[in-house]
N, C-alpha and C positions, 0 to 999 in steps of 0.2 A: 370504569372507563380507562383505557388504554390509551397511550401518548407515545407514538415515535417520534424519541430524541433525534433519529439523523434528519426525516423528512416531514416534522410537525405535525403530521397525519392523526388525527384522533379516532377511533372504534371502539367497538363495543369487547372486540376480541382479536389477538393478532391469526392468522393463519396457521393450521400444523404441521409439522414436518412432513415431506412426501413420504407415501404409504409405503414407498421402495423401503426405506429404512428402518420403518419399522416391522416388516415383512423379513428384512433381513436378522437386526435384532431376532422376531420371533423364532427363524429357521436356526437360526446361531448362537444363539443366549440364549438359551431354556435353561441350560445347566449351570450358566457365568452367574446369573443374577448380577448383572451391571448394574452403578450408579453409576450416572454420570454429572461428573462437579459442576458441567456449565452446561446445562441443554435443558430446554422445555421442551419437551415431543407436542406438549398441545396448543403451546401458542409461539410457533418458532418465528415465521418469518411477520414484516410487515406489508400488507394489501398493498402500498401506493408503491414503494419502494422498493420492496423486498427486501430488506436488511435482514440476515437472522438475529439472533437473540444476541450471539457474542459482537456482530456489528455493533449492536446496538451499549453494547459491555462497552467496551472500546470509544464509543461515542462520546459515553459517558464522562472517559477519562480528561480523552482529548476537550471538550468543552469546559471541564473546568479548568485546563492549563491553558486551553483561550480567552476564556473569560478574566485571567490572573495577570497572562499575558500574551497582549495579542499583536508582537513585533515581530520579524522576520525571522524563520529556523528553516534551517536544512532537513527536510523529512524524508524517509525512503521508506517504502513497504513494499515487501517482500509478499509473490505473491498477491497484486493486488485485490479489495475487495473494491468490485461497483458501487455499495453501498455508502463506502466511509470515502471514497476518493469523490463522489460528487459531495459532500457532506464538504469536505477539507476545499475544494475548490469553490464553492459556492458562501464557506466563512472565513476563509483563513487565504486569502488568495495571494497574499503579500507576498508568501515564502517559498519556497522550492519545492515542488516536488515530486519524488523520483518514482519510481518503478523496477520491480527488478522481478523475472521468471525466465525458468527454463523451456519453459514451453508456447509461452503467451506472448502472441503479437501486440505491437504498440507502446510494449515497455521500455523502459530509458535502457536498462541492461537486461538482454537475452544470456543467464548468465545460471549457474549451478549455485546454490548458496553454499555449498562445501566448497566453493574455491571462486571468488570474489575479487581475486585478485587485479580487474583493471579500476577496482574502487579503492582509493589511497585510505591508508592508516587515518581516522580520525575524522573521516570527510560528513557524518552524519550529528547532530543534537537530540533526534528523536526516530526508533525505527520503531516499525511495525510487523512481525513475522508471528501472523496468527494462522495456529492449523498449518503449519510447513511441516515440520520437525519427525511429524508421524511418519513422512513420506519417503525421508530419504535414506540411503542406505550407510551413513555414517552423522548421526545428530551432532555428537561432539565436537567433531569438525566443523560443522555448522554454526555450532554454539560460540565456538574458538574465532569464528568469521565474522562472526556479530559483534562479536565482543572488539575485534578489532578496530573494525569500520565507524565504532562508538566514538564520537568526542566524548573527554576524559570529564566533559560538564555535561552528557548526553543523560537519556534516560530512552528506556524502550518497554515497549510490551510484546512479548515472547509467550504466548499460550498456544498448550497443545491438548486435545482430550484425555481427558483426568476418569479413569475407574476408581470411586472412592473407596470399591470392595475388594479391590485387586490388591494383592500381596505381595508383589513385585511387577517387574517388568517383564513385558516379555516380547521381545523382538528376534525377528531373522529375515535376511535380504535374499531373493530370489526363489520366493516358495509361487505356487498359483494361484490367480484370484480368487479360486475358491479356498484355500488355504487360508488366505488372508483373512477369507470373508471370515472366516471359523475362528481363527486365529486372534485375531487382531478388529473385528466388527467391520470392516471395510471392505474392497477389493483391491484399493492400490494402497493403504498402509501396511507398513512394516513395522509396527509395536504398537503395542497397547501399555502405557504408562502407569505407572503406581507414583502415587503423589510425590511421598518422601523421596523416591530414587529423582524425578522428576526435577526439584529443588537442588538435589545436590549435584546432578551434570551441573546445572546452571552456575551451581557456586565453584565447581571446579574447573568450567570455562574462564573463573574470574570474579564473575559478576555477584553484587548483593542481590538478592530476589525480595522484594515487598508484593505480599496476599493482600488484596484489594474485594474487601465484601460488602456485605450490606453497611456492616456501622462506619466504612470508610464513605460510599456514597450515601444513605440514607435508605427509610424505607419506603416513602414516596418515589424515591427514583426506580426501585426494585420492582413496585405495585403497578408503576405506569409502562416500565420496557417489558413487563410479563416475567421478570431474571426470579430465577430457582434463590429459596433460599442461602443455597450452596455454592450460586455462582462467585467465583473469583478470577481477576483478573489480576496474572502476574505481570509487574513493573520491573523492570530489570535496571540496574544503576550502577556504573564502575568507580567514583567516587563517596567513600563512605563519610568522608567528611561534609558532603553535600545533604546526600541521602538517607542517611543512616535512619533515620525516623520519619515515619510513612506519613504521618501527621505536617511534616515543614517539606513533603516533596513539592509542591506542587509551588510554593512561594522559592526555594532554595532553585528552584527552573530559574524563573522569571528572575531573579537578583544574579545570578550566574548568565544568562543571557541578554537583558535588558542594553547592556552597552555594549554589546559583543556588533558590530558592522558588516555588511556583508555589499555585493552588489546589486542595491535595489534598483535602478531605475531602467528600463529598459530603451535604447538610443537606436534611431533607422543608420542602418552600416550604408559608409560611403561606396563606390563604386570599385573605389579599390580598395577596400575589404571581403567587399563579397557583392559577387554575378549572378544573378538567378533568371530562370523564365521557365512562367508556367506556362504550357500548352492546353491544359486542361481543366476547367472547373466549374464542375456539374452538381446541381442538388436535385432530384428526384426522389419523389415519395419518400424523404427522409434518408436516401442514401445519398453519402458526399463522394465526390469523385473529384482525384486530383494526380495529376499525371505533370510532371517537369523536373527542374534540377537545380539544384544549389553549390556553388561553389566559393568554398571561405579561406582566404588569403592567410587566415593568421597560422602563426607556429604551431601554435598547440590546438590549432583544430577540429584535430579526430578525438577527442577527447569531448567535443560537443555534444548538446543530445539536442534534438525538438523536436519541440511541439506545436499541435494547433492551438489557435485562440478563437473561441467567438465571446465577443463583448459587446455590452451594451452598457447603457448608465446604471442597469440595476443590478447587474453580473458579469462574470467571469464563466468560460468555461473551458481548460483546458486537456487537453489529449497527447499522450506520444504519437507518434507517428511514425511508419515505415519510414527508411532511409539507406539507400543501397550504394552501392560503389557504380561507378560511370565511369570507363577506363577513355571514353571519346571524350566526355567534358575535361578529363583531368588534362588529357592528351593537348587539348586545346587553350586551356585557360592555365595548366599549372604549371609550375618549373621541377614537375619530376620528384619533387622532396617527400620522401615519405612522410612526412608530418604534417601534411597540407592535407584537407580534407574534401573530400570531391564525392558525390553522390547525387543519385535521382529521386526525388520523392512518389511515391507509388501509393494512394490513399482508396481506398474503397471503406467507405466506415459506415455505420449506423449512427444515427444522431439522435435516437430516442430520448435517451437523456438531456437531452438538449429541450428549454420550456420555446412553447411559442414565441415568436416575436422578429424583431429586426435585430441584425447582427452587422458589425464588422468582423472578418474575419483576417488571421493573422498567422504566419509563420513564426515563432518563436523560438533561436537560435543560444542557448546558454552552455560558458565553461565557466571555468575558474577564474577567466581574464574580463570577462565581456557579455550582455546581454545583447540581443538583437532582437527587432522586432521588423517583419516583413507585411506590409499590408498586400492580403491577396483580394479582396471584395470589399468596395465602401457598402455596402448593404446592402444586403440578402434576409430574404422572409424565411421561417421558418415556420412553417404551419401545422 
């Protein structure tokens, strides 16, 4: 019997990889003989869910640093995963968290992870960048951005796919998909990783690296996510006085964190803080529709991100949300100050993830100074 950690889902067996992949595999590895350190081809994803196997890795980790300590941390994951962000919003709801791609609408920062730079030195306790690293045209740079963004008490998980037969690395940036496909097993990566080279970017970005396997989690936990003997899960740490032994990570978290404060409570902004009005907001057949503008008074503003909320007594569910420039509201409501933040909100979303039931729903406005919370619907059905 199988058991998904992210969505308590029990079966008989998880789902396999799409036959794409291993179609490609076969056309492209005949001659490689890949291992691969973290992949089940036969029972990759979960039925209800869909989590692959490394969500479920990940799951793993994160539940035991909530169950240790379950207080307020700064989270950002790069490249978000569907899987692990309903999982974090639905247990851990108390604490921050961000989102960041170059490609992907609704994230907090639309942003390159080789150059990070509107995220301040130190602003994160725990990141997430699983499956990046292969993609982009300079890792170490990457690495070096990660490594920044870390509070000096932070800790992260950084995996990227591991050939356990490969004898080095082998990467290069602007060859063609089907290059890649041959090259590298993919279409849009650019390297195929060798373990050991793997570990020491990481160590020469900075960072200690802790391998996280069976006897760190257990072999009930391995038996039930379906995880490869072989899977590990790197923890990345910039404190060696914290971290230094993989056995006192997850307690040296919580004792380094536990009395650290941040801004939990979320306050409705007075009128002259912030102007808002929606013109628009529709749910149909699970599509949300939300058309209007926001305009926030303080300094440091544009440095805001938000998000949606729908809540009820028994959850939490929250989303980024588009957020655009509105050069008529700024015109209207602002004094001209480039640091004043003015935009329109623009939402077409899908709410699948979202379980039946009645909701309030809410605008949620957070910096570094301030949360806000904006009621758009006292209740709405969700069916």
């Amino acid at each position: 019997m199988r058991r998904c950690i992210v969505c308590g889902t029990t079966t008989d067996k998880f789902i396999p990889i799409e036959k794409k992949y291993i179609e490609i595999s076969e056309r492209y590895g005949k001659e490689k003989k890949t291992k691969p350190e973290t992949l089940n081809r036969e029972e990759y994803s979960c039925p209800n869910c869909y989590s692959s196997d490394r969500d479920r890795l990940n799951v793993a980790f994160i539940r035991k640093l909530r169950d240790s300590f379950g207080g307020e941390i700064r989270f950002l994951e790069i490249a978000p995963s569907g899987a692990l962000q309903r999982y974090l919003f639905s247990n851990w709801a108390s604490s921050c968290f961000d989102t960041a791609d170059l490609y992907m609408d609704g994230v907090d920062y639309k942003i390159d992870i080789q150059n990070m730079s509107v995220i301040a030195d130190g602003s994160y306790d725990f990141i997430v960048c699983s499956h990046v690293l292969e993609h982009v045209e300079n890792d170490k740079r990457a690495m070096a951005e990660l490594y920044r963004i870390l509070d000096s008490r932070g800790i992260g998980i950084v995996t990227v796919p591991i050939d356990l037969n490969r004898e080095e690395t082998d990467e290069e940036w602007g060859l063609s998909e089907e290059e890649n496909r041959f090259r590298f097993g993919q279409e849009d990566h650019v390297r195929a990783y060798n373990k050991n080279d793997y570990i020491k970017r990481l160590e020469n970005a900075g960072f200690g690296v802790h391998q996280l396997g069976k006897t760190f989690f257990g072999e009930k936990e391995f038996e039930e996510s379906a995880l490869t003997d072989t899977s590990i899960l790197y923890v990345v740490y910039k404190s060696d006085t914290l971290y230094g032994k993989q056995d006192t990570i997850i307690k040296n978290f919580k004792d380094s964190h536990e009395n650290r404060t941040y801004i939990s409570e979320h306050k409705v902004p007075t009128k002259k803080e912030c102007t808002y009005y929606i013109d628009l907001f529709k749910l149909e057949e699970r599509i949300l529709s939300i058309w209007g503008w926001v305009f926030l008074s303080d300094k440091d503003s544009k440095k805001t991100k938000v998000k949606l909320m729908f809540e009820n007594e028994e959850i939490e569910y929250i989303r980024g949300i588009n957020f655009r420039k509105r050069d008529d509201i700024q015109g209207k409501y602002g004094n001209r100050k480039k640091n004043y933040y003015y935009s329109g909100l623009d939402v077409i979303m899908n709410i699948d993830d979202v379980r039946k039931g009645n909701y309030k729903v809410y605008i949620l406005l957070q910096n570094e100074m301030y949360k806000y919370k904006i009621l758009l619907k006292d209740n709405i059905c969700v069916n």
